[in-house]
LUMZA-983573 format. One line per 5 residues: number of its first residue (from 1); their letters; for each residue x, y, z of N, C-alpha, C. Coordinates in steps of 0.02 Angstrom, whole numbers, plus 32768, in hexadecimal, padded with zeros to 4 digits. Each point is the difference from the previous one (the first is absolute). Last residue first. Layout:
NUM	A	X:Y:Z:X:Y:Z:X:Y:Z; ... $
# end
This chain:
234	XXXXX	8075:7F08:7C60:8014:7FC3:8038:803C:7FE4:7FF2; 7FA6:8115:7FD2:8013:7FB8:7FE3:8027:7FB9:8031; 7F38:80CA:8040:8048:7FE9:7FEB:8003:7FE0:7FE0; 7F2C:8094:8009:8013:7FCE:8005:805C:800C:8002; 7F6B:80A0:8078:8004:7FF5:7FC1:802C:7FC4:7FF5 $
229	XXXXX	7FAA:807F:80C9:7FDA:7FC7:7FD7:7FFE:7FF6:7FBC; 8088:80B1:8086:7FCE:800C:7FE3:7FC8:7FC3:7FED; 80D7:7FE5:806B:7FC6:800D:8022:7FBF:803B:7FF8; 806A:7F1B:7F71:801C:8044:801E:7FD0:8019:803C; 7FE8:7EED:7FBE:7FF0:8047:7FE1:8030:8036:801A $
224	XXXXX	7FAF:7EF0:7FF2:8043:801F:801A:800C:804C:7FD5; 7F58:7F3D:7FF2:7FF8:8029:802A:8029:8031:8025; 7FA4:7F9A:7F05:801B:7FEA:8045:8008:8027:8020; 7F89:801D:7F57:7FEE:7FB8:8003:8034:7FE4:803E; 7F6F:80F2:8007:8027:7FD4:7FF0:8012:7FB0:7FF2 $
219	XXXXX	7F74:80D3:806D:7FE3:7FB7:7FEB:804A:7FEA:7FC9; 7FD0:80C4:80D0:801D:7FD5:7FDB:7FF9:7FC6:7FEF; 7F91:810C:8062:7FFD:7FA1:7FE5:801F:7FEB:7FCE; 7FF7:80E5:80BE:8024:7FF2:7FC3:7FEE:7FAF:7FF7; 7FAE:805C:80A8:8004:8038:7FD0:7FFD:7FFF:7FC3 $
214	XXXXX	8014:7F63:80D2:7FDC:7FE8:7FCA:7FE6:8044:7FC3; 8096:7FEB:80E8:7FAF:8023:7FF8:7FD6:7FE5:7FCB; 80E6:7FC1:8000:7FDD:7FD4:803C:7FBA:801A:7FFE; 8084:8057:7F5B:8002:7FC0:7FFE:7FB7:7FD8:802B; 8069:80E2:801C:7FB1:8008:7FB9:7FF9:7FB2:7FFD $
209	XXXXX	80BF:8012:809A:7FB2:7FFD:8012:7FC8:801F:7FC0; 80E9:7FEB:7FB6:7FE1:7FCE:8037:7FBE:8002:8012; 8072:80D8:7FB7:7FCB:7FBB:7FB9:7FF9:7FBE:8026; 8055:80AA:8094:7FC0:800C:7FE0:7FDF:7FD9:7FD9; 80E4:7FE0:8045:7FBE:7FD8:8028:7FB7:8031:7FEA $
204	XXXXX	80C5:8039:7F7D:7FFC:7FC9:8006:7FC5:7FC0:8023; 8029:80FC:8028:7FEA:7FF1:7FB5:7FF6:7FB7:7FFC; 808C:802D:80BE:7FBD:8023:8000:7FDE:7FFB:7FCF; 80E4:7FCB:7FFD:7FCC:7FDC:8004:7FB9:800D:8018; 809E:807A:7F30:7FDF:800B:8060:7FE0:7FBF:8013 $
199	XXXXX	80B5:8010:7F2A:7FC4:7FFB:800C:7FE7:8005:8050; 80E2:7FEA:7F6C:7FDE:802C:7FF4:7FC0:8005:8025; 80F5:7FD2:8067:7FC0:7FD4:7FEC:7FDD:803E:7FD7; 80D0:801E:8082:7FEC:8007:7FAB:7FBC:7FD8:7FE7; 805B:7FF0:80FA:7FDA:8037:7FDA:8003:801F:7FBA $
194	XXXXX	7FE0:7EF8:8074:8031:8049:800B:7FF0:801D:7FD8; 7F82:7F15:8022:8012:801A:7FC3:8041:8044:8005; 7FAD:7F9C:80C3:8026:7FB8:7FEA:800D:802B:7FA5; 7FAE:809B:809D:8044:7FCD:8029:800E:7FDA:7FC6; 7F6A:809F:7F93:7FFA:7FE1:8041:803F:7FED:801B $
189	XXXXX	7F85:8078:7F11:803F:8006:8043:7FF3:7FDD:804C; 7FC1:7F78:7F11:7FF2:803B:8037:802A:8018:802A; 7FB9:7F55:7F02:8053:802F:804B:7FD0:8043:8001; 7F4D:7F45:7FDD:801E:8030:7FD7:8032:7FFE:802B; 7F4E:7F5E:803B:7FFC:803E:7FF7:8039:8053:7FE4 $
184	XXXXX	7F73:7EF4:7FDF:804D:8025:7FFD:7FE7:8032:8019; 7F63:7F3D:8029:8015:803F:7FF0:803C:8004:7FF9; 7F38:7F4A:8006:804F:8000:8015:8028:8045:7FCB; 7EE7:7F8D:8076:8031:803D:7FB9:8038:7FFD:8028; 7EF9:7F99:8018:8058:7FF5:8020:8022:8014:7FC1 $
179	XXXXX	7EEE:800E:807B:802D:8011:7FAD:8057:7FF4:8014; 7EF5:7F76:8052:804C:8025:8014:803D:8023:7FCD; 7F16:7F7D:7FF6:801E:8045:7FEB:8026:8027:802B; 7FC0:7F09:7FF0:7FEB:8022:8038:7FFB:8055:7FFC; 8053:7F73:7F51:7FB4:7FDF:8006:7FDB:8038:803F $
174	XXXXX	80DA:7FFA:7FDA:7FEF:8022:7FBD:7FB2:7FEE:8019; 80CA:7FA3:806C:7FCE:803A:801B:7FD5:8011:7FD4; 80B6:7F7B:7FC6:7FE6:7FD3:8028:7FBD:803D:8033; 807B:804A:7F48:7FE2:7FC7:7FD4:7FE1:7FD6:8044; 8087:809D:8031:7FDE:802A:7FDE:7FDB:7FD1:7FE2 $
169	XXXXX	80B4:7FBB:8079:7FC3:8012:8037:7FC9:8019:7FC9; 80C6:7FC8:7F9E:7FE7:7FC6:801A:7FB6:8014:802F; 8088:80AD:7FA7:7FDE:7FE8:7FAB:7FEA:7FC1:802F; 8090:8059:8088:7FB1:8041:7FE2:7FE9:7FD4:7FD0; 80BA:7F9C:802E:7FE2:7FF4:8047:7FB5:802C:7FE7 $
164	XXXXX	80B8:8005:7F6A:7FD0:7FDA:8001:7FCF:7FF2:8035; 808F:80BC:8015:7FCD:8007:7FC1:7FDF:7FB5:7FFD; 809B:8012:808D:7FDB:8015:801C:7FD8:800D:7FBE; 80C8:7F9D:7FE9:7FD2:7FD2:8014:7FBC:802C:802C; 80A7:8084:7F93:7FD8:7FC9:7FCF:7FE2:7FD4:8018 $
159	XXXXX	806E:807A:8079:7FCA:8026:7FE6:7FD1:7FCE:7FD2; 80D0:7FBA:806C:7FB7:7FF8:8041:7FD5:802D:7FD3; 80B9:8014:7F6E:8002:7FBF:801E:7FA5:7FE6:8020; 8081:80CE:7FE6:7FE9:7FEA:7FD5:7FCD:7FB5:7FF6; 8082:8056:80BA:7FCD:8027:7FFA:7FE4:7FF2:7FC2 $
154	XXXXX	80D5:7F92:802F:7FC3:7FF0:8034:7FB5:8024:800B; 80C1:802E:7F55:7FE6:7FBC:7FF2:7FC2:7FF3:8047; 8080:80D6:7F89:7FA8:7FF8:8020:7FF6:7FCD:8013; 80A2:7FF1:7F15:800B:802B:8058:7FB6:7FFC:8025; 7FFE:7FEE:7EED:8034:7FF0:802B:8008:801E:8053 $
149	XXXXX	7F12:7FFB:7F5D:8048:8022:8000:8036:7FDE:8038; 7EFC:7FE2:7F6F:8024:7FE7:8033:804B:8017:7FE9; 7F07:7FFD:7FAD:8040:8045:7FFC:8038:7FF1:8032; 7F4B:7F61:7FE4:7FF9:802F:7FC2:804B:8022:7FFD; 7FB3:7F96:80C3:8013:7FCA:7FCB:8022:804D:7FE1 $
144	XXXXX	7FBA:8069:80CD:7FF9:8003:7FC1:8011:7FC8:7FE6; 8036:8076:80DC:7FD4:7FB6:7FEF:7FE5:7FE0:7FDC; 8058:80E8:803D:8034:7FDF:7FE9:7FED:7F9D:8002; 7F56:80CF:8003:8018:7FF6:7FCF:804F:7FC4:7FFB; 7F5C:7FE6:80DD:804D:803E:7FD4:7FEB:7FE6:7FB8 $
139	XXXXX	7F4E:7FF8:80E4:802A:7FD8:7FCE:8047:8027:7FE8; 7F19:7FEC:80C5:802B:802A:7FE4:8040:7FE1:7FE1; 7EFE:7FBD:8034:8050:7FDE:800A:802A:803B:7FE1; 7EF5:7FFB:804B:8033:8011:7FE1:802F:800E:8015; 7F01:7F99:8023:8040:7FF0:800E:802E:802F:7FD2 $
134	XXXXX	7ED4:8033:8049:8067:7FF4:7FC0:801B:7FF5:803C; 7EE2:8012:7FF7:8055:7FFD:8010:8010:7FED:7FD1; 7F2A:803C:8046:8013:802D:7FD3:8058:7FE6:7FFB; 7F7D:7FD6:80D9:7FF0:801E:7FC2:8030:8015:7FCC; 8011:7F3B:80D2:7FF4:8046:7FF4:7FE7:800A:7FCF $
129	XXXXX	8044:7F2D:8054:7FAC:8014:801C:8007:803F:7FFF; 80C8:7F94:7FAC:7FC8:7FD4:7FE5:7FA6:8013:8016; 80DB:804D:8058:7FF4:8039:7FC7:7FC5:7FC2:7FD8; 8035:7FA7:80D9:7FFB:804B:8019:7FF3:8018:7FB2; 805B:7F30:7FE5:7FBA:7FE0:801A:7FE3:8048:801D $
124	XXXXX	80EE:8010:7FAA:7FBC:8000:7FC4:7FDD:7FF3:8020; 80B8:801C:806C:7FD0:8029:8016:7FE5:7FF4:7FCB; 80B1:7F5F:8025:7FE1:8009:802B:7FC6:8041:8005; 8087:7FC9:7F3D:7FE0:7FBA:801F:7FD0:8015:8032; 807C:80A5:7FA5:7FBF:7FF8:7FDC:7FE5:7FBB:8009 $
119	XXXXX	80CB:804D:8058:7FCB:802B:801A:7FBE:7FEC:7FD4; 80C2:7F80:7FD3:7FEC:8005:804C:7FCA:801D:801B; 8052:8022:7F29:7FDA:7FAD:7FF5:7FEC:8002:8068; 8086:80C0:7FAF:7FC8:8019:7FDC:7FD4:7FA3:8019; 80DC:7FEE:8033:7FD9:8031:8034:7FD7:800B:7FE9 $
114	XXXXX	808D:7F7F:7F82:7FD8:7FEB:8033:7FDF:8017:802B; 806A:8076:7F5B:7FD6:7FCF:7FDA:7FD3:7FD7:802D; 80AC:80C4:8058:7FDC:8008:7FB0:7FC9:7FD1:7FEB; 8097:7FC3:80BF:7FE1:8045:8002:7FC1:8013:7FD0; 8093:7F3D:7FEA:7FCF:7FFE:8040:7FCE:8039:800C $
109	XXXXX	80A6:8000:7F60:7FC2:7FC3:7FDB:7FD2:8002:804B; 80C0:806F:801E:7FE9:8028:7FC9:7FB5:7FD8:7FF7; 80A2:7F9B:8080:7FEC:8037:8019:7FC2:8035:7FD7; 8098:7F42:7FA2:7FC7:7FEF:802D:7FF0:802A:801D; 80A1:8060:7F87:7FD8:7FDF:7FD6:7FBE:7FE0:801E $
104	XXXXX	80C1:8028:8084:7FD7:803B:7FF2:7FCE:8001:7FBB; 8087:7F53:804B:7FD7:8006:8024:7FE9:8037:800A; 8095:7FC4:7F55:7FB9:7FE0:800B:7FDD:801A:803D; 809F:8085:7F84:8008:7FD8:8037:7FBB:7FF5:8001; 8099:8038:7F0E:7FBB:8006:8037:8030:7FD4:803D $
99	XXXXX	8098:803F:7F4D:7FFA:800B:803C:7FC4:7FF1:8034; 8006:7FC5:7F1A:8028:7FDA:801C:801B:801F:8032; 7F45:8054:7F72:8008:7FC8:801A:8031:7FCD:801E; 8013:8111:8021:7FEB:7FC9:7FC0:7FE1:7FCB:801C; 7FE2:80FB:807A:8021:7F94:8009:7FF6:7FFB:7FCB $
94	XXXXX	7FA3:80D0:8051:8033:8012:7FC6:8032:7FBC:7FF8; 7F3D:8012:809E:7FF9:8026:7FC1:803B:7FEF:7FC8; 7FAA:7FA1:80ED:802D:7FE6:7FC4:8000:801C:7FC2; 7F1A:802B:808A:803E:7FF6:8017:803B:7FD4:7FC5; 7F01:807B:8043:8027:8018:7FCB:804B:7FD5:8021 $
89	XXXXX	7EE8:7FDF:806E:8060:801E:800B:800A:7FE4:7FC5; 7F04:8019:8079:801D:7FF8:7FD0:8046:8001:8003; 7EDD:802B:8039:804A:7FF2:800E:802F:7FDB:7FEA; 7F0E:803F:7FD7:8039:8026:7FDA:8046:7FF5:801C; 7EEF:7FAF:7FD1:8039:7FE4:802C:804A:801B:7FDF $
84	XXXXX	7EE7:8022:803F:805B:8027:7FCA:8023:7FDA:8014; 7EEB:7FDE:802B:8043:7FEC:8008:8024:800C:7FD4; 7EE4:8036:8035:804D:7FF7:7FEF:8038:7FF1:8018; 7F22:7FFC:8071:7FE8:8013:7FA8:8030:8009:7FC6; 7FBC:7F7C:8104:802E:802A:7FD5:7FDE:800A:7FC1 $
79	XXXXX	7FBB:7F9C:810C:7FF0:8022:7FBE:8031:801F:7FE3; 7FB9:7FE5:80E1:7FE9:7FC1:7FCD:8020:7FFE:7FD7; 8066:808C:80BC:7FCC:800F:7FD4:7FFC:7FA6:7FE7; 806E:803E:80BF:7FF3:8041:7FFD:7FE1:800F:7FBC; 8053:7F27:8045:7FD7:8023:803F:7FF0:8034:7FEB $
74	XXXXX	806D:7F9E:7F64:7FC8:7FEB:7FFC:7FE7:8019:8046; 80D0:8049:7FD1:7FCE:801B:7FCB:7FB6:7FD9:8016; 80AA:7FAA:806D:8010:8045:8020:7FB9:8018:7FE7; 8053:7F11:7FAF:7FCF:802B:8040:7FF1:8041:8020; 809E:7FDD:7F48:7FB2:7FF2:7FE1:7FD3:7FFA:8034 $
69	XXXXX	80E7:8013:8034:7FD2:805F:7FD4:7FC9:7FD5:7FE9; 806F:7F59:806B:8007:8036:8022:7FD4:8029:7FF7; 8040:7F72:7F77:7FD2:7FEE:8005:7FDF:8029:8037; 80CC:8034:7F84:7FCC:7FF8:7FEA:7FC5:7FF3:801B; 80B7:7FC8:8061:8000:8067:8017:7FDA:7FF9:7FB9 $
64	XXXXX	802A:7F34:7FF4:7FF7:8011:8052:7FEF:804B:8017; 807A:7FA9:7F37:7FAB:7FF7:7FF3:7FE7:801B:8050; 80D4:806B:7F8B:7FFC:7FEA:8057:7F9D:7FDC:7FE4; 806A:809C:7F58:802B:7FD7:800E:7FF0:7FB2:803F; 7F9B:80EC:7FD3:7FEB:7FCD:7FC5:803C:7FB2:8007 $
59	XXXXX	7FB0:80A8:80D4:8047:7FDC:7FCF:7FE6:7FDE:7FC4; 7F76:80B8:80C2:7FE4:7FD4:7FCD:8060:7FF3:7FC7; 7F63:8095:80C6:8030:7FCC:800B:8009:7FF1:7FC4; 7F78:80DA:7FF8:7FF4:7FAA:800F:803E:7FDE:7FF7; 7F66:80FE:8029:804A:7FE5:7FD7:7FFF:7FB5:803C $
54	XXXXX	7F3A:80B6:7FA8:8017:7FCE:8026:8048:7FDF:7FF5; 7F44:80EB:7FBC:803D:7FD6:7FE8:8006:7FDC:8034; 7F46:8074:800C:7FFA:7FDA:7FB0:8049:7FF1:7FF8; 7FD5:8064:80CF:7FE3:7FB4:7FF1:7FEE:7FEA:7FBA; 808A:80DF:8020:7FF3:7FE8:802B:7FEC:7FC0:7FF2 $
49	XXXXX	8040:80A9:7F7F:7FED:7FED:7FFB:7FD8:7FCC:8035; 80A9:80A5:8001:7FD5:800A:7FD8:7FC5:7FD5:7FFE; 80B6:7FBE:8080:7FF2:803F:801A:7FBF:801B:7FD2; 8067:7F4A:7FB4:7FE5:7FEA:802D:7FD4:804C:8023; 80BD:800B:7F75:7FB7:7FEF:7FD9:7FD8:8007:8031 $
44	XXXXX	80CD:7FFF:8059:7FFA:8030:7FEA:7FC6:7FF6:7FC7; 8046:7F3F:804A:7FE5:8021:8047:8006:8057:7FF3; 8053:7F6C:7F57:7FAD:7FF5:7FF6:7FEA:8018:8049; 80F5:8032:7FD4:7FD8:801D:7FC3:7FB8:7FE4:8010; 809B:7F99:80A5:7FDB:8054:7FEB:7FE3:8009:7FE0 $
39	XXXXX	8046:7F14:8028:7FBD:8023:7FFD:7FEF:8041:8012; 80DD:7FA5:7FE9:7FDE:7FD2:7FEA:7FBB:8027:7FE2; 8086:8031:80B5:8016:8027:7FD1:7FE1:7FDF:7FC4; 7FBE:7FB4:80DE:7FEA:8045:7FED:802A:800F:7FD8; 7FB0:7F0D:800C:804B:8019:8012:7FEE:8059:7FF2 $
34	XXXXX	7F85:7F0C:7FB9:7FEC:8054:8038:8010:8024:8014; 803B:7F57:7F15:800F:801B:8041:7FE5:8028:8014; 7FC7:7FAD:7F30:8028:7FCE:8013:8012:800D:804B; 7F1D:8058:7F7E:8051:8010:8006:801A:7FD5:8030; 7F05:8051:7F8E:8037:7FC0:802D:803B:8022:7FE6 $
29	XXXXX	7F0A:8075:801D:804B:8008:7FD8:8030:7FCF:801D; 7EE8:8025:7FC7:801E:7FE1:8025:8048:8011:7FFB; 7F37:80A0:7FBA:8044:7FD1:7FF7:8014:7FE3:803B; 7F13:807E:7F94:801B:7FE1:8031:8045:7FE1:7FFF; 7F7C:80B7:7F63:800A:7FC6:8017:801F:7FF8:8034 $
24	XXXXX	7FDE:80D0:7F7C:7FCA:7FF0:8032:8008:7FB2:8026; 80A6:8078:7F62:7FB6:8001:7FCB:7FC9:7FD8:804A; 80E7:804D:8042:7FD6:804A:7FED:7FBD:7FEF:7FC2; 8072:7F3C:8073:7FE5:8022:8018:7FED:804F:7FEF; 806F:7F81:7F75:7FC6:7FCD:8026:7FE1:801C:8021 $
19	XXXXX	80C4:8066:7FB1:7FCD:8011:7FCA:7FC2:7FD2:8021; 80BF:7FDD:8093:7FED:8043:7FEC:7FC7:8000:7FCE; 8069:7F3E:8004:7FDF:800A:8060:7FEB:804E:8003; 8083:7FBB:7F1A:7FC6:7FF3:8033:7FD6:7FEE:801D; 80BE:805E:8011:7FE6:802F:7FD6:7FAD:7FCB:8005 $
14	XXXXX	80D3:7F8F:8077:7FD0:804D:8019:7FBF:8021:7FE0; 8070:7F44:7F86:7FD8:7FDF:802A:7FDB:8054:803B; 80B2:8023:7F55:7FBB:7FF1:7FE1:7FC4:7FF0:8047; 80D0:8045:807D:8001:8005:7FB4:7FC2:7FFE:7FE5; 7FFE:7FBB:80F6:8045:8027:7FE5:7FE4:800C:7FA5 $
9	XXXXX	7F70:7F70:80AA:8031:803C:8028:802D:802F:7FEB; 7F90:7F2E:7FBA:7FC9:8043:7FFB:802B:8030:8021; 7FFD:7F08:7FC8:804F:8033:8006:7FDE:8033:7FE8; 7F2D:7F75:7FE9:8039:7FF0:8008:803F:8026:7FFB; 7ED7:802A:801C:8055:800A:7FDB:803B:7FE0:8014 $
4	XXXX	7ECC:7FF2:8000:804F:7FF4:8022:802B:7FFD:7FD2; 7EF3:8061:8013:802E:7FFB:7FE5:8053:7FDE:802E; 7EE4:804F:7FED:801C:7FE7:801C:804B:7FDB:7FEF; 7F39:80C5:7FB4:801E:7FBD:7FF7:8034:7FF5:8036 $
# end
């Protein structure tokens, strides 16, 4: 399969660009910068792996450095068979509502909500002539109605509008069998979760791709699952 990751360079998004390729696939790996500290960790893949990894320009932020990576990809294939869109920022953690700074609030919504809508504007007509595809929006439990907690406001926030965004494509693909799943994937030790996290994201992108491989089938009535494919609460 033919696969693109979004903020593939560091944390979940590294891992995987890892498990993708030790299950035989192809990764595209966008990342925001070509900058060699940027793209160690996937120029140390790279070594392994050689032409099954490609690392791709790619600002969920910037439509332009979207459209960019969608010519890049289409010279060098037709064809997708997935899209992660895992990039992402944790910001204004510990702001009430009467310290937020909006414009890190807009930052958040850009990153998080508008970036997943950027990339999936411009490369569905590429995952529309692959096999077997998924879109999957990487989500938070903190995007929950249901369980909604004080604080998180700009991450909470763009989550929740990223769960509907899954539930909008999922009803507007359904016909084409495109499977679109908006994942939590658990506190991980990563950058953005630190190291009391309970959970490897390595584990994490395993159950991802049982996702994308179609291992694992989620028929749910909505689409905002763990990354076991077990339902959330919306």
């Amino acid at each position: 399969m033919d696969i693109l990751i979004t903020g593939a360079n560091r944390g979940l998004g590294l891992c995987l660009a890892k498990v993708g390729l030790e299950n035989g696939h192809h990764i595209y790996a966008g990342v925001r910068s070509l900058d060699e500290k940027t793209t160690e960790p996937l120029a140390q893949l790279q070594e392994t792996y050689k032409e099954k990894l490609e690392i791709v320009q790619l600002d969920v932020t910037d439509e332009n450095s979207v459209i960019a990576a969608t010519e890049t990809i289409k010279r060098k294939n037709a064809s997708l068979d997935g899209i992660i869109n895992n990039a992402g920022i944790l910001n204004e953690r510990e702001k009430t509502i009467e310290e937020l700074d909006l414009e890190a609030c807009k930052l958040a919504f850009d990153i998080n909500t508008l970036g997943p809508i950027r990339v999936i504007k411009h490369f569905l007509p590429l995952l529309e002539k692959g096999n077997k595809q998924s879109i999957i929006n990487v989500s938070s439990e903190a995007g929950s109605l249901t369980n909604a907690y004080a604080g998180d406001y700009p991450y909470g926030l763009s989550k929740v509008a990223v769960n509907m965004l899954s539930e909008k494509l999922n009803v507007y693909l359904r016909e084409k069998d495109i499977k679109v799943l908006s994942v939590h994937p658990g506190w991980m030790r990563t950058d953005m979760g630190g190291n009391k996290a309970p959970l490897d994201p390595m584990d994490t992108a395993t159950g991802i791709f049982d996702m994308v491989e179609r291992k694992k089938n989620v028929n749910n009535k909505y689409v905002f699952v763990d990354h076991h494919g077990r339902s959330m609460v919306i």
